[in-house]
C-alpha positions as CSV (number, residue, x, y, z in Angstrom):
1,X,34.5,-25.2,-68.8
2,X,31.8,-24.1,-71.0
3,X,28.0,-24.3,-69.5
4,X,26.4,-26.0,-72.5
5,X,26.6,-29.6,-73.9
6,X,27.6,-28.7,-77.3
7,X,30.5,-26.4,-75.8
8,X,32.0,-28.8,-73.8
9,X,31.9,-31.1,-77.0
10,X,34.1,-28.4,-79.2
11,X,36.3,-27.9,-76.3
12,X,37.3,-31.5,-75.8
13,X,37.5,-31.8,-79.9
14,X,39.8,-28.7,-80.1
15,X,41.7,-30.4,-77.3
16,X,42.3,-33.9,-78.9
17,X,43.4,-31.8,-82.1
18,X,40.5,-33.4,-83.9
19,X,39.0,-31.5,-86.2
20,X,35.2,-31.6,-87.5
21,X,35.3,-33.5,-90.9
22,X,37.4,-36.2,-89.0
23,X,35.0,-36.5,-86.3
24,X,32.4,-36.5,-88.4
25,X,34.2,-38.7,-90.8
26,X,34.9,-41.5,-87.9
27,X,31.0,-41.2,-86.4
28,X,29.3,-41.8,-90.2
29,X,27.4,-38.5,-90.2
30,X,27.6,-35.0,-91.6
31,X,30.3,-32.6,-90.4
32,X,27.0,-30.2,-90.4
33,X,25.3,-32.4,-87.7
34,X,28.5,-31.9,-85.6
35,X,29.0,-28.2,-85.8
36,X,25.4,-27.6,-85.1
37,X,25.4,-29.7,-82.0
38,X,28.5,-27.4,-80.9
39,X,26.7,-24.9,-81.8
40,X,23.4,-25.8,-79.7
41,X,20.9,-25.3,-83.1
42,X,20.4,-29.0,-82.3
43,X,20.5,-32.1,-79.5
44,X,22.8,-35.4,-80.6
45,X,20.6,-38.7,-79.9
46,X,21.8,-40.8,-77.2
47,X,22.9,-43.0,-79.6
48,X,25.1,-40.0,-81.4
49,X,26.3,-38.8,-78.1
50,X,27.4,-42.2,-76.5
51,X,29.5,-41.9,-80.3
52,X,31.2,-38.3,-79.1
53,X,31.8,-39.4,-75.9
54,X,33.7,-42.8,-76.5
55,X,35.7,-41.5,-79.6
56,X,36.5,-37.8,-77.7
57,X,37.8,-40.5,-74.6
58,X,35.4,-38.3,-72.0
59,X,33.0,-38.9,-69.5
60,X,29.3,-38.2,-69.1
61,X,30.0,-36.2,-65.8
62,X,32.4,-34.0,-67.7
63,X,29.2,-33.7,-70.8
64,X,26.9,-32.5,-67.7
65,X,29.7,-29.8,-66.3
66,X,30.5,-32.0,-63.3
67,X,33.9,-31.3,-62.2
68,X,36.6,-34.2,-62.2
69,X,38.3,-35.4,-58.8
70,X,41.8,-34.8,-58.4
71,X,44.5,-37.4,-57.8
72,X,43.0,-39.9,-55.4
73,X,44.0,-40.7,-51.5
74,X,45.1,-43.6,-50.0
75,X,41.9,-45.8,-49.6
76,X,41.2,-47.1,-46.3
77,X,39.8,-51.1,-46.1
78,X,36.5,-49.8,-46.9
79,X,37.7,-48.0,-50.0
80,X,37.5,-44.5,-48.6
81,X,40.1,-42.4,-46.9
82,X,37.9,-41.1,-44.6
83,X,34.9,-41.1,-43.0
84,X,31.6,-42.1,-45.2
85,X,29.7,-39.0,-46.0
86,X,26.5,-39.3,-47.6
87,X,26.3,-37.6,-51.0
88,X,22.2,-36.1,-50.7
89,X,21.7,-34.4,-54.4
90,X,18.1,-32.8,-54.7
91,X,16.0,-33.6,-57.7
92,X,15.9,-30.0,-58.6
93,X,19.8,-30.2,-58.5
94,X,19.9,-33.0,-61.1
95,X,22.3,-32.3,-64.1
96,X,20.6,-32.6,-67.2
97,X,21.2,-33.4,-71.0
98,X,17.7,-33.2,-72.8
99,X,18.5,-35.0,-76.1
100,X,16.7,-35.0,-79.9
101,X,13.5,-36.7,-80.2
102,X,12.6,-36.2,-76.2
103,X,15.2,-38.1,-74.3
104,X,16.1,-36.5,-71.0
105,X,19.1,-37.4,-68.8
106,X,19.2,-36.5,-65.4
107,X,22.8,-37.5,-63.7
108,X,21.8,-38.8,-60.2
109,X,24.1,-38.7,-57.2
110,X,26.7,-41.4,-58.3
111,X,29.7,-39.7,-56.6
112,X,32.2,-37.3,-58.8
113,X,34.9,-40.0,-60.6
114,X,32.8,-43.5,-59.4
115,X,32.7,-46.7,-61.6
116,X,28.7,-46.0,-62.8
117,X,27.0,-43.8,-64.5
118,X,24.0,-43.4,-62.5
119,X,20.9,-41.9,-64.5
120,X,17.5,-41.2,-64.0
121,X,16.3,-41.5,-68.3
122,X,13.1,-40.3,-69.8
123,X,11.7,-41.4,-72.9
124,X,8.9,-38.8,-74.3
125,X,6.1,-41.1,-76.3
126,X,7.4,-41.6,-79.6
127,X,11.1,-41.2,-78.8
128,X,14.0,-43.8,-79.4
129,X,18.0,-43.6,-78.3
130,X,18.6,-43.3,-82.4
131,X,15.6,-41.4,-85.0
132,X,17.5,-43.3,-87.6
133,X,16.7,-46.7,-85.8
134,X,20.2,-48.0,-85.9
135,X,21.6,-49.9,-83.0
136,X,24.1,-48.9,-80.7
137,X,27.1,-50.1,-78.7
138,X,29.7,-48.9,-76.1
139,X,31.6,-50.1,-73.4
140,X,30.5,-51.1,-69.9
141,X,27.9,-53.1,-68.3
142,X,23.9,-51.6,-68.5
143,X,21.4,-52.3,-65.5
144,X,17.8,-50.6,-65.7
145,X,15.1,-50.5,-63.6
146,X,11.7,-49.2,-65.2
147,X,9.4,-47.1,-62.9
148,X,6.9,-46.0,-65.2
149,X,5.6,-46.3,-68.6
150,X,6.6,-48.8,-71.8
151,X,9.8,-48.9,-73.5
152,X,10.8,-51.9,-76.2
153,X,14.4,-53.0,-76.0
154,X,16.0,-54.0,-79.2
155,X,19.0,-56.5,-78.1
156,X,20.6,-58.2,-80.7
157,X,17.9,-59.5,-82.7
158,X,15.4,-60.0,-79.8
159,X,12.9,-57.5,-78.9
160,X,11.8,-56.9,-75.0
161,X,8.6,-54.7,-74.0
162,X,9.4,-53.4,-70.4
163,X,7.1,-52.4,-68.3
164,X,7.2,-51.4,-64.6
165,X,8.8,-53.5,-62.5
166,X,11.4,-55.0,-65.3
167,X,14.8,-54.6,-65.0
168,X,17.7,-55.7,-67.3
169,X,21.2,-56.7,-67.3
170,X,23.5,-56.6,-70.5
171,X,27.0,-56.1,-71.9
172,X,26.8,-52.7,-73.5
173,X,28.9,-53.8,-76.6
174,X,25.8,-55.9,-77.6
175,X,23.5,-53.8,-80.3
176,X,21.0,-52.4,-78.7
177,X,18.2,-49.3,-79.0
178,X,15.2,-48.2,-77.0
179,X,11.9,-46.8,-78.1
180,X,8.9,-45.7,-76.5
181,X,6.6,-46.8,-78.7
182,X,3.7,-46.0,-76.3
183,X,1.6,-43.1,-75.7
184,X,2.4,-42.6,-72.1
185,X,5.8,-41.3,-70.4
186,X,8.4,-44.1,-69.3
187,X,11.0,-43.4,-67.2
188,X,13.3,-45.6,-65.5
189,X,17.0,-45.5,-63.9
190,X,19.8,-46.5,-65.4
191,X,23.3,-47.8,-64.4
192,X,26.3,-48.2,-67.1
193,X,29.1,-49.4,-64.8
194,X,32.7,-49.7,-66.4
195,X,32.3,-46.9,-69.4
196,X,33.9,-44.8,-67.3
197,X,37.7,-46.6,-67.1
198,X,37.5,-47.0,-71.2
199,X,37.5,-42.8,-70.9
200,X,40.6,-42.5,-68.3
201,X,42.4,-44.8,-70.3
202,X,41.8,-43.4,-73.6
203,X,42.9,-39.5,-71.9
204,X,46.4,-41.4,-71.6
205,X,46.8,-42.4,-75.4
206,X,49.5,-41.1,-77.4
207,X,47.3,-38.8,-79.4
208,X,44.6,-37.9,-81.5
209,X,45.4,-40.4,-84.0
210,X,45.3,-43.1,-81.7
211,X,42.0,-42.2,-80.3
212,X,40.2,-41.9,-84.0
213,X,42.2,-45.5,-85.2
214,X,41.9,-47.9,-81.7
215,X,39.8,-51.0,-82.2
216,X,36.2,-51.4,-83.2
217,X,35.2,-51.3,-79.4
218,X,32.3,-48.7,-79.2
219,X,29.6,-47.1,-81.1
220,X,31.8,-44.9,-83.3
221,X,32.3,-48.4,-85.1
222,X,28.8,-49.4,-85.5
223,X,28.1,-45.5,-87.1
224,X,30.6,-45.9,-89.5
225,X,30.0,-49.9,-90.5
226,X,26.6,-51.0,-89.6
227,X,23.8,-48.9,-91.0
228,X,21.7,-52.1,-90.9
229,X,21.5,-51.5,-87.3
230,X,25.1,-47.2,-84.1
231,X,25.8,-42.5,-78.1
């Protein structure tokens, strides 16, 4: 698999038969911004790669290089066919996406193919999961914990300043976009539990049509439909 973000992204296009324009067609944006992300002369926004990833049908591990588990064992009672290991990941071992407008993900030790994806999120001053300001959705379930520094959550049409301490708890299909509108660092970590099986089930669809035409389920549908509000 390639080594950078934007490679892994062409090679999964080329693999669903997608081609640019019809990516960029289905996302909202230019078939420019596309190639140039696959290209690595630029970084997606979270909220443009959370697009990529649910209408490509892959995973965040996969994004980061992090290879994919095989078919699985018989689990034991415990839901492991053997004995519990423990999964120690260093900090300087952390796979990372650094994103436009100074988003960093780090992928924290969530075990390879598990139902979360476990990240440890930094949010420069200034920067926001979309520069355009538009909302985002995608499946799964979001729990954060906020360590250090302020970040505003736009839910819906409330607005939440976090600070450290707070946590949340929402359906990641609700609209939603953070921003650091502070002058400080905030950094928290970040659970999206459920995205995950939408990806496995989406590599067993008929084909690249049915991938660009399913439902209005992620944010590929709020790109495309709601530029009052979006990866």
């Amino acid at each position: 698999m390639p080594d950078s973000l934007g490679g892994r992204l062409r090679e999964v296009r080329t693999k669903r038969g997608l081609s640019l324009r019809s990516v960029a067609q289905s996302l909202g944006v230019s078939a420019s911004l596309i190639s140039q992300v696959e290209i690595g002369k630029t970084q997606p926004s979270v909220a443009t790669l959370y697009a990529l990833a649910s209408h490509l049908g892959v995973s965040i591990d996969e994004l980061m290089g992090i290879a994919q588990p095989g078919p699985k064992p018989a689990a034991s009672l415990f839901g492991h066919s053997g004995p519990a290991l423990p999964d120690v990941q260093r900090a300087t071992e952390n796979p990372r996406i650094e994103m436009e407008n100074g988003v960093l993900w780090e992928r924290l030790a969530a075990g390879t193919g598990g139902p979360a994806d476990a990240l440890l999120v930094t949010y420069a001053p200034g920067a926001s999961s979309s520069i355009e300001g538009k909302l985002m959705r995608h499946a799964g379930v979001e729990y954060a914990y906020l360590l250090e520094g302020e970040l505003t959550l736009h839910l819906d049409f409330e607005t939440y300043v976090l600070r450290p301490g707070d946590s949340l708890q929402f359906d990641s299909v609700r609209p939603h976009l953070y921003s650091n509108r502070s002058s400080e660092v905030a950094k928290g970590v970040w659970f999206v539990v459920g995205r995950r099986q939408q990806n496995e089930s989406l590599r067993d669809a008929p084909g690249a049509d049915a991938v660009a035409g399913r439902a209005p389920s992620s944010a590929v549908d709020v790109l495309r439909a709601m530029d009052d509000l979006e990866a």
